[in-house]
N, C-alpha and C positions, 0 to 999 in steps of 0.2 A: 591767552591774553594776559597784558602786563597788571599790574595793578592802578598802571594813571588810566587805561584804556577802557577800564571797567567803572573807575569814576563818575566817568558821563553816566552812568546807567543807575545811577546812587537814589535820582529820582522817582526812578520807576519803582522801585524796592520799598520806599516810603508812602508811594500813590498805592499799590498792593496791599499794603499792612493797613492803609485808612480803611480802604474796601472791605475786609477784610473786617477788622471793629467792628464796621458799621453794617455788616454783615449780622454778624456776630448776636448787637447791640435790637437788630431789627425780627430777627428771629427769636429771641429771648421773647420781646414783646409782643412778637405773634400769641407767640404759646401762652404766653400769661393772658392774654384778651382770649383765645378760643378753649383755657384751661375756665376763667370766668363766667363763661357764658354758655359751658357744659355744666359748671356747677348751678348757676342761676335756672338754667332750665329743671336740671333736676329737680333740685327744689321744690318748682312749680308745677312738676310734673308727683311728686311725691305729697305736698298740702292734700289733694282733695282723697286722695286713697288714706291718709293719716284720720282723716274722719268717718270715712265709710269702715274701716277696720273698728276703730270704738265705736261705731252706732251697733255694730254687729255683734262685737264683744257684749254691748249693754242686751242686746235681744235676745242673746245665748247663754248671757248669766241670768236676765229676767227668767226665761225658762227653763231654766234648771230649777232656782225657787220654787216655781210653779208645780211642779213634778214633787219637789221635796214636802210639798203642803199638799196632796193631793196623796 
């Protein structure tokens, strides 16, 4: 094909490249909203074992004492 012939098609190559972006643009913010909300769970999934580990720590150093004084 000539180069005037392929002109007409000049649109299509432009509607592509938006798709394309916006593509792009929409997958980014996927990942950062299901990257967010992997971190948020963790989090909340990690709080209540951050306290059961020091209550534990405090019961196993309490009885270590215990043993030292004994």
């Amino acid at each position: 094909m000539r180069h005037e012939e392929l002109q007409q098609f000049s649109h299509v190559n432009k509607k592509s490249l938006d798709q394309y972006v916006n593509f792009r643009e929409n997958l980014k913010n996927c990942r950062e909203d299901e990257l967010n909300l992997m971190l948020t769970q963790v989090a909340e999934y990690k709080e209540p074992w951050k306290e059961l580990l020091k209550d534990n720590i405090y019961i196993y150093m309490y009885g270590m004492r215990q043993r030292e004084w004994y």
